[in-house]
Every structure is written in structure tokens, then in C-alpha cells.
C-alpha positions as CSV (number, residue, x, y, z in Angstrom):
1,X,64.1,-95.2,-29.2
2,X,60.6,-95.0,-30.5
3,X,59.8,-92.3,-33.4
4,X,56.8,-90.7,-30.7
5,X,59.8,-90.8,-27.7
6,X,62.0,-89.0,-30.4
7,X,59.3,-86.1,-31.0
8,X,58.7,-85.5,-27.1
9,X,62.4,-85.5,-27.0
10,X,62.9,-82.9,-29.7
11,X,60.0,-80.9,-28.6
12,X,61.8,-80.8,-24.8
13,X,65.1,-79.2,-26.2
14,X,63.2,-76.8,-28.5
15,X,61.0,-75.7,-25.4
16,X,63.8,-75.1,-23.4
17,X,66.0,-73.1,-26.0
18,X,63.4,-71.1,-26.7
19,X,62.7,-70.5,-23.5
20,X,66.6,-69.7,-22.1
21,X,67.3,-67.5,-25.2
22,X,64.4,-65.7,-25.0
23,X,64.1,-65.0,-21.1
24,X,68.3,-64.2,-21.4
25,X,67.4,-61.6,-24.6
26,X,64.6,-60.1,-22.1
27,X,66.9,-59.8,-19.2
28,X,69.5,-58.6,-20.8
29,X,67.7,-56.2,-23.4
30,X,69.9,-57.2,-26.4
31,X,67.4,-55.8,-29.1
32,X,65.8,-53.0,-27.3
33,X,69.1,-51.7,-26.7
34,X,70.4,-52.1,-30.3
35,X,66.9,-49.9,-31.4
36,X,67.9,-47.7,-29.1
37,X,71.1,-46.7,-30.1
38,X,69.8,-46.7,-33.8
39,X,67.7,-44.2,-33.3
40,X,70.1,-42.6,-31.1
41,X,72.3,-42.6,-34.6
42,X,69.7,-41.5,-37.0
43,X,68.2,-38.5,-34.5
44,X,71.0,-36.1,-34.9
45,X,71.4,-32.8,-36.6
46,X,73.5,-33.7,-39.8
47,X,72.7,-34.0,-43.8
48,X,71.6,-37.0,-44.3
49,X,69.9,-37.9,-41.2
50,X,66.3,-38.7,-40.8
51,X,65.4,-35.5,-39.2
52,X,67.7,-33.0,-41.1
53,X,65.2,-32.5,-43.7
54,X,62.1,-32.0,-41.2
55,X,64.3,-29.9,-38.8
56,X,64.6,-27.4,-41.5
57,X,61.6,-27.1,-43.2
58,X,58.7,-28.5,-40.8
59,X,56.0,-29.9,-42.5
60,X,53.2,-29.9,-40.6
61,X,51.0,-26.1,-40.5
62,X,51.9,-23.8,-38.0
63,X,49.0,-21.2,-37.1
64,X,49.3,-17.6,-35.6
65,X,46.3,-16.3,-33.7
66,X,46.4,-12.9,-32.3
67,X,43.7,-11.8,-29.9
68,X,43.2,-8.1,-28.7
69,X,41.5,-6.5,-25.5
70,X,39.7,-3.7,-27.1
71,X,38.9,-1.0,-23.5
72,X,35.4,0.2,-23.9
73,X,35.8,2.3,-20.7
74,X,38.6,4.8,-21.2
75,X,37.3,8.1,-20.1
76,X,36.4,6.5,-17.2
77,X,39.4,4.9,-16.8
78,X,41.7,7.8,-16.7
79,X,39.5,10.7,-15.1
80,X,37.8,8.6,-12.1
81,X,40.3,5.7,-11.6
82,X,37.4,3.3,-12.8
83,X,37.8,-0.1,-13.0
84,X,39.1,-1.4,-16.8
85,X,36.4,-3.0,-19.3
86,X,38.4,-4.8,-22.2
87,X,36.2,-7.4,-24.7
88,X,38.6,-10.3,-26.0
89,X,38.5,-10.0,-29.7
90,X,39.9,-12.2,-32.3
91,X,40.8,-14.6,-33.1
92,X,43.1,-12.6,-36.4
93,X,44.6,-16.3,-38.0
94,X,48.0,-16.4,-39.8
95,X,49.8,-19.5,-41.4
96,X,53.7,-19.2,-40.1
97,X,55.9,-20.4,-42.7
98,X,59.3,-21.5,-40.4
99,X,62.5,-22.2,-42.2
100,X,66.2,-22.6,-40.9
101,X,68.4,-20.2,-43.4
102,X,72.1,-20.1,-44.0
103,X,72.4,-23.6,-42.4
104,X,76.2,-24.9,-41.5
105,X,77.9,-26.9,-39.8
106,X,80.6,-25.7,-37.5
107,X,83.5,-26.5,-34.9
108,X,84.0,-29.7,-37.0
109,X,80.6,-31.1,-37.6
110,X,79.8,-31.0,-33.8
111,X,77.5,-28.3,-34.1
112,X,75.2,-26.8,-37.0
113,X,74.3,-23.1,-37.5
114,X,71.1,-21.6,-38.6
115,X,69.0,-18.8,-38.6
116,X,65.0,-19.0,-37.8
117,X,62.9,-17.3,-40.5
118,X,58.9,-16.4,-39.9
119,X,56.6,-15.5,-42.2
120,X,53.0,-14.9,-42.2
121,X,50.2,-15.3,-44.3
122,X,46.6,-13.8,-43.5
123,X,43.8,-16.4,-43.0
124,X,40.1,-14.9,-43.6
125,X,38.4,-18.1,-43.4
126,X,40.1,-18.4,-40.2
127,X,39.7,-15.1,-38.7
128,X,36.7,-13.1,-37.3
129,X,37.2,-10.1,-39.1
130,X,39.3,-8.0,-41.8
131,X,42.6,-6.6,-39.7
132,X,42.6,-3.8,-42.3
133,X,39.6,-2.2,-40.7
134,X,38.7,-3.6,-37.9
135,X,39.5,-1.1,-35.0
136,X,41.5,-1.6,-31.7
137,X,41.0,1.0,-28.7
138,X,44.3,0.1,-26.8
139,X,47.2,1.4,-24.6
140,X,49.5,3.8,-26.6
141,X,52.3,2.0,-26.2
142,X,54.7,4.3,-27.9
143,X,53.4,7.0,-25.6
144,X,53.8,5.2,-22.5
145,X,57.5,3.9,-23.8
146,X,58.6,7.5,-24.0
147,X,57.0,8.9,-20.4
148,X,58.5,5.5,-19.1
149,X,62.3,6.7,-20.1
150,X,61.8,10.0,-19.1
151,X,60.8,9.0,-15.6
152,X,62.7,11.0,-12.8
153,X,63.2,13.9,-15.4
154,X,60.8,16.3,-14.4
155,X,61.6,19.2,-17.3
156,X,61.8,16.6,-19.8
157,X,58.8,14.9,-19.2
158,X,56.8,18.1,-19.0
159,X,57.9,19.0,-22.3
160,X,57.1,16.0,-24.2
161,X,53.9,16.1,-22.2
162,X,53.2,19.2,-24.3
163,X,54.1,17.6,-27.3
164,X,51.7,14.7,-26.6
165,X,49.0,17.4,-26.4
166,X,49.3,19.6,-29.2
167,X,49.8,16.5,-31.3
168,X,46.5,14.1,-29.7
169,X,48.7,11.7,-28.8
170,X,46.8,9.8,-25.4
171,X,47.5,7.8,-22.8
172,X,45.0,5.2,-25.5
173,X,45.1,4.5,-28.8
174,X,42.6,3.7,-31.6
175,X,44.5,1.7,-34.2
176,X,43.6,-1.2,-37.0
177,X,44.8,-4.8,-36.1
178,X,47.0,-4.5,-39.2
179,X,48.6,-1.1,-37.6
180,X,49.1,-2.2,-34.4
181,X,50.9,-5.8,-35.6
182,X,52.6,-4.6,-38.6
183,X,53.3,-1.3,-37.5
184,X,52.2,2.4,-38.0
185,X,54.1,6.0,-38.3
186,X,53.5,7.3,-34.8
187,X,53.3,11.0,-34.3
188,X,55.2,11.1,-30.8
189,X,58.2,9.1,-32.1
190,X,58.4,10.9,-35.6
191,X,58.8,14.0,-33.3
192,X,61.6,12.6,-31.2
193,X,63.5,10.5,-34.3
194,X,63.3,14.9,-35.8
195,X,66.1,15.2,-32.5
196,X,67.9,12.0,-32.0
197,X,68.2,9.2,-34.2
198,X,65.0,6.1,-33.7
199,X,62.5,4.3,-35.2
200,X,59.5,6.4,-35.8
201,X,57.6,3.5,-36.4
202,X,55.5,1.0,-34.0
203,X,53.7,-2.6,-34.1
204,X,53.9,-5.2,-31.9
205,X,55.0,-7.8,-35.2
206,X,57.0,-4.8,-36.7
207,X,60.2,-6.0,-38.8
208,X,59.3,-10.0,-37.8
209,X,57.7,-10.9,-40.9
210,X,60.0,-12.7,-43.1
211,X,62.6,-11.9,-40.6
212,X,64.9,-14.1,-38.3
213,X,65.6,-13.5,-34.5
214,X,69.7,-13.9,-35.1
215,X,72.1,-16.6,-35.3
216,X,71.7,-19.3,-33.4
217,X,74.0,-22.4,-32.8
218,X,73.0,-25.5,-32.1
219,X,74.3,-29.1,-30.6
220,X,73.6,-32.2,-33.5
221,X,73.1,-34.6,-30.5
222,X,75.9,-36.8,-32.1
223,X,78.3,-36.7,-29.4
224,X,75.4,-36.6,-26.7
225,X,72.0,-37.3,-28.0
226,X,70.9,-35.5,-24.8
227,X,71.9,-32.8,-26.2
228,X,70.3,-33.0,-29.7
229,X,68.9,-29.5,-30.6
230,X,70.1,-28.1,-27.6
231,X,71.1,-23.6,-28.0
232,X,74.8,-23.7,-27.8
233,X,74.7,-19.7,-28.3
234,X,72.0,-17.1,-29.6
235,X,73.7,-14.2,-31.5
236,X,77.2,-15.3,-30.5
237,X,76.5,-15.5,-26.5
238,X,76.4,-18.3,-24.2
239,X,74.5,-16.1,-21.6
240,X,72.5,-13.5,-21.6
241,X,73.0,-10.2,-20.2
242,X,69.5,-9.0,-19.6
243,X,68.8,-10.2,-15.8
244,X,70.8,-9.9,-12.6
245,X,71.8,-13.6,-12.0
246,X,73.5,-15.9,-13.8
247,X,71.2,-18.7,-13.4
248,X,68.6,-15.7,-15.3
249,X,70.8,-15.5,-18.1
250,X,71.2,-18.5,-19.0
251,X,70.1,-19.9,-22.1
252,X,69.1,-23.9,-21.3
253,X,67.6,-26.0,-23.6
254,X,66.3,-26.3,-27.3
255,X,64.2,-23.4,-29.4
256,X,61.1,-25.3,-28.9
257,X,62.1,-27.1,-31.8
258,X,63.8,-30.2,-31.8
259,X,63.7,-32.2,-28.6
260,X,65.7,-35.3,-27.4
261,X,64.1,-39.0,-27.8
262,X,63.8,-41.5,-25.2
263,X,62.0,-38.7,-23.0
264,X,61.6,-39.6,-19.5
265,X,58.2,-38.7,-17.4
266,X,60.7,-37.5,-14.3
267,X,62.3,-34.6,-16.7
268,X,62.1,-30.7,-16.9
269,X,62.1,-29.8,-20.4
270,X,64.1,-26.5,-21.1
271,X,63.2,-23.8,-23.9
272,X,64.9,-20.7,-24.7
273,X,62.6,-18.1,-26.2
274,X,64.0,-14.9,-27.7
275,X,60.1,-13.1,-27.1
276,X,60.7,-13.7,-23.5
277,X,64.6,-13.3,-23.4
278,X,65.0,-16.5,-21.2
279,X,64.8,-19.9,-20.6
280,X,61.3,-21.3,-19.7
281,X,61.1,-25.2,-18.3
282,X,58.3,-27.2,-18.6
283,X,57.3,-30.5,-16.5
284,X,55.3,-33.8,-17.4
285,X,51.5,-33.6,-16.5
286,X,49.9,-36.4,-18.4
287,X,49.9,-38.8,-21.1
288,X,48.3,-38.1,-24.5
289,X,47.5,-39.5,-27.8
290,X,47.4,-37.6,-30.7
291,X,46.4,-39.6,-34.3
292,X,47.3,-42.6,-32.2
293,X,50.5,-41.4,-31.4
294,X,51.2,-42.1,-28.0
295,X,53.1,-38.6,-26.4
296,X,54.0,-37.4,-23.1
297,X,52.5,-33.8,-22.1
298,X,54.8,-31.2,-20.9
299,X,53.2,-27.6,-19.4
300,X,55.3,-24.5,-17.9
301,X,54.3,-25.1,-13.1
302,X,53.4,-22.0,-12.2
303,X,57.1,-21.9,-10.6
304,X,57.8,-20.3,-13.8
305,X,56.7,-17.4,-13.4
306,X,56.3,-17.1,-9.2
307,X,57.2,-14.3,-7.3
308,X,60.7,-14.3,-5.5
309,X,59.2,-15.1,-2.4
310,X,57.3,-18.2,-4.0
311,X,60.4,-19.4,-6.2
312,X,63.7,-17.8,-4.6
313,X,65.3,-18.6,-8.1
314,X,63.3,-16.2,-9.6
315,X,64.8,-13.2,-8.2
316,X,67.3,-12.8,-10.8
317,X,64.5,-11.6,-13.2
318,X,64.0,-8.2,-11.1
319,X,65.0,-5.2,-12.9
320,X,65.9,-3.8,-9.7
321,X,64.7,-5.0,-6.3
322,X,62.0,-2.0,-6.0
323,X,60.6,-3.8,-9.7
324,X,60.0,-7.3,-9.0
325,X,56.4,-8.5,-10.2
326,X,53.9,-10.7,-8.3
327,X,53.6,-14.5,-9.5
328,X,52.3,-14.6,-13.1
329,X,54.3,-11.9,-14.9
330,X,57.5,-11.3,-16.2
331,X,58.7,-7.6,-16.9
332,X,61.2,-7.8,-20.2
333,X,62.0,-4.1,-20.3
334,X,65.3,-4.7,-20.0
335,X,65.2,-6.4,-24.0
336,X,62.5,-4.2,-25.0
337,X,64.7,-1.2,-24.8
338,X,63.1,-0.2,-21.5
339,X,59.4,-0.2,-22.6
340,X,57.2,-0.9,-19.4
341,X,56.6,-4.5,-21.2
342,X,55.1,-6.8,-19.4
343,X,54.8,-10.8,-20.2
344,X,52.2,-13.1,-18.5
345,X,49.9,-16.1,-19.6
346,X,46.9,-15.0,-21.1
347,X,43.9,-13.8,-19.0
348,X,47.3,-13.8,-16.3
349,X,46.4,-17.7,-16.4
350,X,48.7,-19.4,-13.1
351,X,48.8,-15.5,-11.8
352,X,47.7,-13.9,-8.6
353,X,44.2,-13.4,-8.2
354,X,44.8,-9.8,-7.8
355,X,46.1,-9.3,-11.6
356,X,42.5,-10.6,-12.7
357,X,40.6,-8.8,-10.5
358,X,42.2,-5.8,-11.6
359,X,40.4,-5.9,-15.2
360,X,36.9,-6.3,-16.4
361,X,36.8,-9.0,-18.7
362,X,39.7,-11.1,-17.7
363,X,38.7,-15.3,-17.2
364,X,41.6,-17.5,-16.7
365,X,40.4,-20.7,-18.2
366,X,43.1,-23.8,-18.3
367,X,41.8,-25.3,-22.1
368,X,42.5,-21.8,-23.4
369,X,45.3,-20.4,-22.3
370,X,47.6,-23.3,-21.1
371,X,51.0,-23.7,-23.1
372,X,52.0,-27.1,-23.5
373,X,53.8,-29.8,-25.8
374,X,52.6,-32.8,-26.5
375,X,55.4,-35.1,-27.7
376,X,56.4,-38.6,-28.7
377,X,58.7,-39.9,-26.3
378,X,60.4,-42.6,-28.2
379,X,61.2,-39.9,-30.9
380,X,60.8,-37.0,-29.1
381,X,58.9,-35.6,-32.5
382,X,56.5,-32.7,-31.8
383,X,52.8,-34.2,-32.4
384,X,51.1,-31.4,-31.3
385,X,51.8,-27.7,-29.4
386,X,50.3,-25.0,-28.3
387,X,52.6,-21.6,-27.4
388,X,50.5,-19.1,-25.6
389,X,51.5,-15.7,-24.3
390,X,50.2,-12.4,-23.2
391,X,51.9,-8.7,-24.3
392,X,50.5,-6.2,-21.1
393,X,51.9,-3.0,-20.3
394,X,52.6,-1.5,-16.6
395,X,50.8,1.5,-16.5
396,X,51.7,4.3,-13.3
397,X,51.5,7.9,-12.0
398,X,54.5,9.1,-13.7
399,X,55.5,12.2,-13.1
400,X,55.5,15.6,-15.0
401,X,52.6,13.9,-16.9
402,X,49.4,15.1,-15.4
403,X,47.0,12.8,-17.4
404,X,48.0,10.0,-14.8
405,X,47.5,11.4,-12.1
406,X,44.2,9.4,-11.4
407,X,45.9,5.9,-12.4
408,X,47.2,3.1,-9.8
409,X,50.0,0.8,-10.9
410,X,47.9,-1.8,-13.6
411,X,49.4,-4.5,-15.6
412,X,46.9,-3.8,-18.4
413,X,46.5,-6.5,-20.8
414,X,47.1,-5.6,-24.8
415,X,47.0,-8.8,-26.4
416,X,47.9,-12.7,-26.4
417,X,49.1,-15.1,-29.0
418,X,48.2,-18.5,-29.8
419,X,51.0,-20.3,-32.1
420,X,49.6,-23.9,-32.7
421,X,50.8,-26.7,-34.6
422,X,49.3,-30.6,-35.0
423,X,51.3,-33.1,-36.6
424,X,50.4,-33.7,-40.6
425,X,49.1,-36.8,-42.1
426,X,52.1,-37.9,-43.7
427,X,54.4,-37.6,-40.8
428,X,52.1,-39.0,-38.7
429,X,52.1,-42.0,-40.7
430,X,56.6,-42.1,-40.9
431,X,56.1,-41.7,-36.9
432,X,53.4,-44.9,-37.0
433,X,56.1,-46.9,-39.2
434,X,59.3,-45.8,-37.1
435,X,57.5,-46.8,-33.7
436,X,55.9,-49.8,-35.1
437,X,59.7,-51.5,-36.1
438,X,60.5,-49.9,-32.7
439,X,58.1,-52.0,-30.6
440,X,59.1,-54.9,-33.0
441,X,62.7,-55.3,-32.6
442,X,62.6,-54.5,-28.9
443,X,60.1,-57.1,-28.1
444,X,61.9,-59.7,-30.8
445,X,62.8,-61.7,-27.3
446,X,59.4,-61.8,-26.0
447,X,58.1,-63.1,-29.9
448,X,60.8,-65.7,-28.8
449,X,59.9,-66.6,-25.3
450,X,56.0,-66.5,-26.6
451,X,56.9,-69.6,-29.1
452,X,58.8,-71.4,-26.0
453,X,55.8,-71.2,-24.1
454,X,53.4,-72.7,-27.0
455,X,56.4,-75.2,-27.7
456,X,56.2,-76.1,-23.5
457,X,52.2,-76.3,-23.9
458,X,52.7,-79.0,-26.9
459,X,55.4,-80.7,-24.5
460,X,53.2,-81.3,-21.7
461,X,50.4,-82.2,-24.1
462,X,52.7,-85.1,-25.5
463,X,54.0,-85.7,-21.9
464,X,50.5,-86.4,-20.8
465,X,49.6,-87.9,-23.6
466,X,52.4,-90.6,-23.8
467,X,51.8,-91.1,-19.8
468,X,48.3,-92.0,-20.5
469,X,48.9,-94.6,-23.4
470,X,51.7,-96.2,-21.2
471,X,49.2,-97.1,-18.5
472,X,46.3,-98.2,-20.7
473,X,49.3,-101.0,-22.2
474,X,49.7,-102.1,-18.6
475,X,46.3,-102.8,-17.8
476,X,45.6,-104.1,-20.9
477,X,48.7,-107.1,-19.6
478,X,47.0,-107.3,-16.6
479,X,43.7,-107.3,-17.1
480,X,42.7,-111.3,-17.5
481,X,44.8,-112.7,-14.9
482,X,43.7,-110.5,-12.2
483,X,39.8,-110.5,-13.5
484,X,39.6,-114.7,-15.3
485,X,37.0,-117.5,-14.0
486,X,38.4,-120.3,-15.1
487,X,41.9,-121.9,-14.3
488,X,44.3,-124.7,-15.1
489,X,42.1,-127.1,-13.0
490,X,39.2,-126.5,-15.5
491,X,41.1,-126.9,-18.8
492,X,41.9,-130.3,-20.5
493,X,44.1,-130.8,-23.3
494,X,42.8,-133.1,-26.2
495,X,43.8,-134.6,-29.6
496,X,41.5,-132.7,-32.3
497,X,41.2,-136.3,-33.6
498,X,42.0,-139.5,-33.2
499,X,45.6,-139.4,-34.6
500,X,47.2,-136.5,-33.5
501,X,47.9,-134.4,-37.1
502,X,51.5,-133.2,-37.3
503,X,52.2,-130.1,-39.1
504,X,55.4,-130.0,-40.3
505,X,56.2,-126.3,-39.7
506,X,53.7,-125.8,-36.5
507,X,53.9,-129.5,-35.1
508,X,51.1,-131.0,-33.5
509,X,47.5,-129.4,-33.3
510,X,46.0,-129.2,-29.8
511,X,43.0,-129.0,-28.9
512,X,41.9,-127.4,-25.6
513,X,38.2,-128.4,-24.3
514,X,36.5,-127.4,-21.1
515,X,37.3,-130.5,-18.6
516,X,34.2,-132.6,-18.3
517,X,32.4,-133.5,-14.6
518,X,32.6,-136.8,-14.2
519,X,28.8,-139.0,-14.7
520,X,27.3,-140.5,-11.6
């Protein structure tokens, strides 16, 4: 065997190695599997884990924007039944420090413990105005708390409607953005905390800075990684006891922050919120790329919040059958100690058309008030978010109060947040490293079936090769007897001399002369 017929040879076998391993790895996912279950591994809630550290302490800046409707039309409001002017103003910007305190692990290292701190620092450069002085006209909604739990007590009501009164306290209220977050002493309530024991102090942020929500417990994804992050309980409960359904009360889902990798297009993703006191679900609506991150984006339907006759499962979320909302809103009374409290999208964004109508100065617009999560779905890492929500309050003839006698049921807005959050730098970069050894181990076999197919190029380059210089030999054989002019009839054989010289290793010398025509 020639040393070129040993190189096509060894070039065959190492085409076709390649190629079998490589296709077999492929089909069978060998690699892409193994990465999988790695990260399955290192994704789980335990010291010592990639993600422990982050889940804790998040690194990457989480803003707080508040935005109030400040009513420019009250008087006409509330003694001709006019129509509602608010102006959106704000934004009022806040960094939110999150941290997980008291962190343990419990029921054997299946589950981990923790409690959510918030705090809040004010942002001027971020902001459109001092909140120390710049002044809100809003709903009083201390005032309309009180009338709202004296409803269907006519003497009562008409007693604290004399209160009201003597003291100023409206139907509206003219407060500072720092009052009405952080709170204020209101008149009404100091009165009634004189008779029976209550807060006599109001803001819609009061006692949540540099507080926590309660304990919550939490699955580590070890046993499941499905599960990773998922609530296990919030305060102790497994349900809630707020809504009329058990479906309602359940509590599905992570806190919005830690979700599952591997995270599949076809998938609702579940949050439980405290602020809403219920599980939301959100659904895939496109894909993404954030700092060349690639990332799946997840938004709340408009199923969310529908109306019982648009989602049947939503009927568990009526305070009573005589109290269920149109599509759009939520009323959380029931957790907000029966305040007329009502929670929507802001502008009522995915609401009826009515709710908007309703209000001067209301314009649902999609890039403003849409909540969504972007996130990596390899990972499942959060690369960017934005939480948006609306506080509104239902406003009615109530009665013993005469200053309402001119109003129709209005969900009037008060405010909306917008909590954002974009990935940092630096663990944008870790996410870039982590998928980039990702995409390299799982395609490993395809690195393996690409070098079969350059091997198989060079083996049919050889092939063709060898074929050609086999059948330039063979006509080089055959070229003079199929192509000569002479032949044996015009060859002679002669002596080169006289004597016939012998050589005594190549014998005799012949010479061979063209045969001669004979003379006439």
C-alpha cells in the first residue's frame, strides 16, 4: 500500500468518526444536557451557590417613581357633578435599596427564609420638583376611609360628618408629595384614635421605608428547579384569606424576584405581590435584547384584571357580588382595612373605555404604563423590569354625608408607581461569560460534526484527485500503440559496426535503423 493510498485511507476513517460521533452527540444531546443540569445545580437558593449572593443583595439599581394626579377642578367637581380635571405630575425619583434580612434555611435545607427590606433614597437630579414643597390637591383619603366604614350607619355618619366640618376636613385634600407618601397627622383620625385605639397618621408609603412586608418562605429549587424561588408561605400562610375563592387566595409563584432558568415561550409566569394581596400571571409577548442579552418578554393579558363575565375565574376577587369592578381594576379593601382602595394599571391601561372617559386627563399609552419582565431564558436572570401600578379610590353618594350628594360612583385616580430596574454592567458581563460556555458546551457536538465535514471535503478532494492521476497513468501506457506510424514492417535491426561489440554486462549492442526501399 502506497504512502498517498494510506492518507486517503486515514482521512476516510477520521471523516467518518467524526462524523458518527458527532451526529450521535447531536441526536442524543450528551453535552447540552450535561449544561443543563449544571446550571440546574448551581441556580438554587443555598450558600454557596452562584446566585445566593445576588438573590440577597441585588446589584443592579432599582428606581422608584411616583406620579400624582393633582384635580384642578374640585369645586366643580363636588357641587355640579362636573367632569374630573387631574394633570399627571411627577415624576418624584427614589433609589430602592432591596435586601433579604434574617435569612435561613429551614425544613432541612429544602427551603430558605427571609424577610424583604425597602428603603428609599430621594433623587433631585431625577425628579421634577422638591416633594417637600411641592403641593398635591387630591382625594382625602382618610376622609373617605372613615365615611366608607360608617356606611349603612346613618347616626354615625352624621356625626362624624360634623366633625369633618368643624375641623375643614374635605372630601379633597391639599398635601406635599412628602406628606402624602411618608405620611402626615390627619385631623379626622387624631379625632377618632381620642375614642378607640388607631393610627392617627396617613401616607400612602407610611411605615414602608426601611421596612419589610413579613416573612416569607421560599423553595431553593434544589429538589425541583421549577420551583426555584417559588413563595412557599407569606407571613406563615399557604393561602390567603382576603378573597372569596380558593383559587383567589392563592399565592402562585415567586416575589418577582428570582425566576426559574430554561424558561419556555409557552409558560404563564406567576407573581405574588403583597401591594395587590394576590397572585398576578404574566404571558410571553416577544423577544428582547437588553446589553446583548438575549431575554424573553413577559406582560400581565388583560385577563388579569377582566371582569367576571370576561374571565369567570375572576370572580373570586369580588368583595361581595353587589362590588365586583369592571375589567381593569381590582378593589383591595379587603387588605387595606376596608379603605374604598382601588388598584388598576396606570391611566386604567387594559381597562374599559368607560374608566378613562370618566376623567379629564387620563391617556392610556402601552410604552408608559405596561408592566413587564424582560428576562434571560437560559438563566432566567432579570435583565430588565418595569412594575407599574395605579392607587385610585371609589368615590359614592354615601349616606348621612351631604357633601356627596352631587357625586356618581368614580374610580378616581391618586397616583401610579413606576419601580424599574436594568441589569448593571458587571452582571451583564457574568451573564455574557455564563451563556457564552453555555452555547459552547452544548454545541461541543456540532464543533465535532463541523471538523467531519471539512475532514469529508479533504476526502473527496484526495478521492478525486487520486482518480484523476490514475487515468492520466493509463493513457500515458496507451497512448503510442493506439496513435504510432510506423510498425515492425518498417524497422530493421543492424550491427552498429562491422563486428558486433559485446558488452560483457549488457551483451550485444543493436542498432535499430529505418528499413531501406529497395533501388530500382
Amino acid at each position: 500500500m502506497t504512502r498517498r493510498s494510506c492518507t486517503l485511507y486515514a482521512v476516510g476513517v477520521i471523516c467518518g468518526t467524526l462524523l458518527l460521533v458527532g451526529i450521535g452527540l447531536v441526536v442524543s444531546q450528551v453535552f447540552r444536557t450535561f449544561m443543563h443540569n449544571r446550571l440546574k445545580k448551581e441556580i438554587v437558593l443555598v450558600e454557596g451557590s452562584r446566585v445566593f449572593e445576588s438573590w440577597k443583595s441585588p446589584p443592579p439599581p432599582v428606581y422608584m417613581e411616583y406620579f400624582f394626579f393633582n384635580v384642578t377642578n374640585v369645586n366643580e367637581f363636588l357641587e355640579r357633578g362636573a367632569k374630573p380635571v387631574v394633570k399627571q405630575i411627577g415624576p418624584y425619583t427614589y433609589r430602592e435599596y432591596r435586601t433579604k434580612d434574617n435569612v435561613s434555611m429551614v425544613e432541612n435545607g429544602e427551603k430558605v427564609s427571609a424577610y424583604n427590606t425597602k428603603s428609599f433614597v430621594f433623587l433631585r437630579e431625577k425628579s421634577v420638583g422638591d416633594p417637600a414643597v411641592d403641593n398635591i390637591t387630591t382625594v382625602n383619603i382618610p376622609a373617605w376611609a372613615v365615611m366608607n366604614e360608617l356606611k349603612g350607619s346613618f347616626w354615625k355618619a352624621s356625626m362624624v360628618s360634623v366633625w369633618m366640618n368643624s375641623m375643614g376636613s374635605g372630601l379633597f385634600t391639599t398635601r406635599t408629595v412628602d406628606e402624602l407618601l411618608w405620611g402626615y397627622d390627619d385631623p379626622l383620625l387624631a379625632r377618632i384614635a381620642s375614642i378607640k385605639p388607631m393610627d392617627k397618621v396617613f401616607g400612602l408609603m407610611y411605615k414602608k421605608n426601611g421596612s419589610h412586608s413579613g416573612e416569607f418562605v421560599y423553595h431553593t429549587g434544589e429538589q425541583n428547579y421549577m420551583d426555584y424561588g417559588h413563595v412557599e408561605t407569606w407571613k406563615g400562610q399557604r393561602q390567603l384569606d382576603f378573597w372569596t375563592s380558593n383559587q383567589s387566595n392563592s399565592i402562585n409563584g415567586s416575589d418577582g424576584s428570582a425566576f426559574h432558568p430554561f424558561l419556555d415561550k409557552n409558560e404563564r409566569i406567576y407573581i405574588f405581590t403583597p401591594d395587590l394581596c394576590r397572585s398576578i400571571y404574566m404571558e410571553f409577548e416577544k423577544d428582547v435584547e437588553v446589553k446583548g442579552i438575549p431575554a424573553y418578554r413577559f406582560t400581565p393579558p388583560r385577563s388579569v384584571l377582566a371582569s367576571k363575565e370576561e374571565n369567570p375565574a375572576n370572580e373570586g376577587f369580588c368583595v361581595t357580588p353587589q362590588e365586583c369592578l369592571g375589567t381593569g381594576l381590582l378593589k383591595v379593601s379587603p387588605c387595606r382595612k376596608g379603605a374604598p382602595v382601588v388598584a388598576s394599571f396606570p391611566h386604567f391601561y387594559l381597562g374599559e373605555e368607560k374608566y378613562v372617559a370618566a376623567i379629564e386627563g387620563m391617556s392610556p399609552k402601552r410604552e408608559h404604563h405596561q408592566t413587564y419582565l424582560d428576562l434571560n431564558p437560559t438563566t432566567g436572570v432579570i435583565v430588565r423590569a418595569n412594575k407599574r401600578a395605579q392607587i385610585n379610590i371609589l368615590l359614592s353618594k354615601i349616606s348621612g354625608f351631604s357633601n356627596t350628594r352631587n357625586l356618581n360612583d368614580t374610580i378616581f385616580p391618586v397616583m401610579f408607581i413606576n419601580e424599574t430596574v436594568v441589569i448593571d454592567d458587571a452582571s451583564a458581563a457574568r451573564v455574557h461569560k455564563l451563556l457564552l460556555i453555555v452555547t459552547l458546551v452544548s454545541n461541543f457536538p456540532l464543533l465535532i460534526v463541523g471538523l467531519g465535514a471539512i475532514m469529508l471535503a479533504i476526502f473527496i478532494i484526495l478521492l478525486y484527485r487520486a482518480h484523476k492521476q490514475k487515468n492520466e497513468v493509463k493513457r500515458t501506457v496507451f497512448t503510442k500503440p493506439l496513435y504510432a506510424t510506423s510498425n515492425e514492417e518498417d524497422t530493421s535491426y543492424s550491427a552498429v559496426s562491422d563486428k558486433e561489440k559485446e558488452d560483457p554486462q549488457n551483451g550485444t549492442y543493436i542498432g535499430l535503423t529505418a528499413k531501406s526501399e529497395p533501388q530500382e
